[in-house]
C-alpha positions in Angstrom: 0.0 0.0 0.0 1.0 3.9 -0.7 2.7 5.2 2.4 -0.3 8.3 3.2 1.4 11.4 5.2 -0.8 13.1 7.4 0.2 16.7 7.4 0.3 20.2 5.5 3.4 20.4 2.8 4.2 23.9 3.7 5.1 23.2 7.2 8.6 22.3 8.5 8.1 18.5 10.0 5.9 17.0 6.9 9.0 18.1 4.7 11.2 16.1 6.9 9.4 13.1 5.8 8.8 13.8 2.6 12.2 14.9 1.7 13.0 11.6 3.4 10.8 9.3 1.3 11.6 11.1 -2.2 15.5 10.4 -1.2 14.4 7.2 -1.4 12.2 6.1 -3.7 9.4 5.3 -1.9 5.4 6.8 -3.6 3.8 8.5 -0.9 0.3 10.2 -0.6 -0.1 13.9 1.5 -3.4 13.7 3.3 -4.1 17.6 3.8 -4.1 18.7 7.3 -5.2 22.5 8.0 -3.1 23.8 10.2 -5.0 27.2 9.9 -8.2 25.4 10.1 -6.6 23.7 13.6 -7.5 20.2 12.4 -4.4 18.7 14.1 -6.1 19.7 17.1 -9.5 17.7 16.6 -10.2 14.7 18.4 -9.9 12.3 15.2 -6.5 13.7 14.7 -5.8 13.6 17.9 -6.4 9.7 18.5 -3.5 9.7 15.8 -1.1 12.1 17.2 -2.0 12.8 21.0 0.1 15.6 21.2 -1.7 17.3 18.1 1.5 18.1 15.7 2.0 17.2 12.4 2.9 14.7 10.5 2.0 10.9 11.5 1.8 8.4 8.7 0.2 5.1 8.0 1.4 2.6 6.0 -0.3 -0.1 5.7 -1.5 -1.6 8.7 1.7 0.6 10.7 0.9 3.9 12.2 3.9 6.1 13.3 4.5 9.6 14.3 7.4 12.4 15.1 8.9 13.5 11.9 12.6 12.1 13.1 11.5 8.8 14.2 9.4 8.6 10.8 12.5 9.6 8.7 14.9 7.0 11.0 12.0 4.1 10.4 12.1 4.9 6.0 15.5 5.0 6.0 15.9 1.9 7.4 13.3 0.1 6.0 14.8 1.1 3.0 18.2 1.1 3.4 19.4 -0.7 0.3 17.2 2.2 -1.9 18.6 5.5 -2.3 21.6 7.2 -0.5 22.4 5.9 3.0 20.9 7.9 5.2 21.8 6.2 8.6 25.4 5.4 7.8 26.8 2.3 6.9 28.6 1.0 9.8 28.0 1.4 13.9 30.3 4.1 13.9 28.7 6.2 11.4 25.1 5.9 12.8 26.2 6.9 16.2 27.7 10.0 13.9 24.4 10.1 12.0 22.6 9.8 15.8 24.5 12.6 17.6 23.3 15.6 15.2 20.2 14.6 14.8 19.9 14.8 18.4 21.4 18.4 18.4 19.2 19.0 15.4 16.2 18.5 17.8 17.7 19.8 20.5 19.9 22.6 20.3 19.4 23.6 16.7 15.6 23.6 15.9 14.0 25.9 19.0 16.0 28.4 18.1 15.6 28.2 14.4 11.8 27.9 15.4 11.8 30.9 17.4 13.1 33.4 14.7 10.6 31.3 12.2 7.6 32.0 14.5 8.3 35.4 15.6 9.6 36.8 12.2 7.8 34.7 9.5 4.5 33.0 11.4 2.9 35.7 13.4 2.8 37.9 11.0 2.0 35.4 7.7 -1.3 35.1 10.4 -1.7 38.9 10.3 -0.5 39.4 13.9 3.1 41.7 14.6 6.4 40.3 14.1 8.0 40.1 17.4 11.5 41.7 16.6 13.4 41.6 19.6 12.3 37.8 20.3 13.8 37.3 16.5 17.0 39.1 16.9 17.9 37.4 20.3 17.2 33.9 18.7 18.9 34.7 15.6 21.8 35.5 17.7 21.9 32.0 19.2 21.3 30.5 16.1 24.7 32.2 14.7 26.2 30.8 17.8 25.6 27.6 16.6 26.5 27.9 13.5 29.8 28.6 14.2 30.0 25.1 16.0 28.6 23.9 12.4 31.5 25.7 10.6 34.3 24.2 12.3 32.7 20.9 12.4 31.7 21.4 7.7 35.8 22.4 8.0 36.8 18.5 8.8 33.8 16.7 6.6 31.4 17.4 4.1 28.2 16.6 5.7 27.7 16.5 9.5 28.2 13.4 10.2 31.3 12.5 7.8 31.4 12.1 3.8 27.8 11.4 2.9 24.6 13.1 2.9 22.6 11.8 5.9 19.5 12.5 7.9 21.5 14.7 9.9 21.9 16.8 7.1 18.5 16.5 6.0 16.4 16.8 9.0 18.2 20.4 9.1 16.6 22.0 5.7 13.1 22.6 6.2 13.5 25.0 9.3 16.9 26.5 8.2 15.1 27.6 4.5 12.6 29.5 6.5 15.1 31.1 8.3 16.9 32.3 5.2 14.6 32.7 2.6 11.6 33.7 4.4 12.7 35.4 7.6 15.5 37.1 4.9 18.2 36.3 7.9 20.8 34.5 5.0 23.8 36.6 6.5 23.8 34.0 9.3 25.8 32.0 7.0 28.0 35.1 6.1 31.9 34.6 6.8 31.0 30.9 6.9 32.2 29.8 4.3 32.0 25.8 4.8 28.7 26.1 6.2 27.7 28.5 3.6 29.0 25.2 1.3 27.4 23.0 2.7 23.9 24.6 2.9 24.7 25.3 -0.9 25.4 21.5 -1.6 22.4 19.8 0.3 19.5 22.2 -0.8 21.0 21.8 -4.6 20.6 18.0 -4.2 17.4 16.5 -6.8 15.6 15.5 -3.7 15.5 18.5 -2.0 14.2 20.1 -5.2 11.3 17.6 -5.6 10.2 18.1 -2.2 10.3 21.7 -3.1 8.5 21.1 -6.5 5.4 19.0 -4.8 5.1 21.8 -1.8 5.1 24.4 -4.9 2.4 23.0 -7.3 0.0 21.7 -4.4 0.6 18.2 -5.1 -1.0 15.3 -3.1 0.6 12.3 -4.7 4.5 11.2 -5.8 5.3 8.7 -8.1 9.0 8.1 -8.2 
C-alpha cells in the first residue's frame, strides 16, 4: 500500500518526511491537514497524534508519528534504496545519531523561534515580534559557528555522505533564510555556507520543493 502522510506540505516537520521518502524512492500520498483550520487539534486527529502536531503516517497496517523517528524508520526500512541515510557501519550511525539529536535539541527551537516570531505571526496577520527574533537569531549564529568548524573537517555532518543529519536540518533552516530574509547568518562561513549550498542543490530537496510548490498530493518516483 501507498505510504499516506498526514500533514500540510508547507510546514517544517511533513517536509522532513517527505524529503526523506523522495530520497528514497518510496510513492507517498499527502493527506491535507489545516493547520489554519486547527485540524491537528481535533479529536480524530488527535487519537493519531495525542500531542496534536504534524505529521503521522500510515502505511499499511503501521501507524507512526514524530517526523525524526518517521524519517529514521524509512530510512531503514529502505536502506538498500537511495543514498544511505543512517550510515553504513556502527560508527557512522552513532555520527548520523548525535546531530540529529542536536538538530532536535539545540538547533531547531531556536531556528523555530526566529521562524515563529519573524515569518508565522505575521503570515497570520498578527506583529512580528523583533526583539524575540533578533535574540534567537543571535543563538542561532552561535551555533553555526560550532557547524562551521565541524563542515571544515567533513562534508556533511556526520562525515562524507549526505545523511538525515543533514536533511532533517533543511526545512527550518530555508525558512530562516529565505523567508525570515536572515541569510547573513551563514556570512563569513564559508564551509557552512558550502554546505547549505550542496544539500538544498541536491534533486531531492528540489522535488520536495517542487510537490510543496504545485499543491501536489501524490509522488510517483
Amino acid at each position: 500500500m501507498v505510504v499516506k502522510v498526514y500533514g500540510e506540505a508547507r510546514a517544517v516537520c511533513p517536509q522532513r518526511v517527505i524529503h526523506c521518502l523522495i530520497e528514497k524512492g518510496v510513492p507517498f500520498e499527502l493527506v491535507h491537514v489545516d493547520l489554519d483550520a486547527m485540524e491537528h487539534k481535533r479529536p480524530e486527529f488527535m487519537e493519531k497524534q495525542p500531542f496534536g502536531q504534524v505529521p503521522y503516517v500510515v502505511d499499511g497496517d503501521f501507524e507512526l508519528f514524530e517526523s525524526r523517528a518517521i524519517a529514521r524508520y524509512y530510512a531503514s526500512k529502505y536502506a538498500d534504496y537511495g543514498p544511505s541515510l543512517l550510515g553504513r557501519t556502527a560508527e557512522e550511525r552513532a555520527k548520523v545519531e548525535q546531530w540529529l539529536d542536536v538538530e532536535a535539541m539545540n538547533y531547531n527551537p531556536v531556528a523555530f523561534s526566529i521562524v515563529w516570531n519573524a515569518f508565522i505571526l505575521p503570515a497570520r496577520g498578527l506583529a512580528r515580534k523583533e526583539a524575540k527574533a533578533a535574540a534567537a537569531a543571535r543563538k542561532l549564529e552561535a551555533i553555526m559557528e560550532v557547524y562551521e568548524k565541524q563542515l571544515a573537517k567533513s562534508r556533511y555532518l556526520a562525515g562524507e555522505e549526505f545523511t538525515l543529519a543533514d536533511l532533517t536540518h533543511i526545512p527550518a533552516t530555508r525558512y530562516v533564510v529565505e523567508n525570515c530574509n536572515m541569510a547573513h547568518l551563514m556570512e563569513g562561513k564559508q564551509h557552512l555556507k558550502a554546505w547549505w549550498e550542496n544539500i538544498t542543490g541536491r534533486p531531492g530537496w528540489k522535488k520536495v520543493m517542487e510537490f510543496v510548490e504545485t499543491g501536489a498530493t501524490k509522488y510517483q518516483p
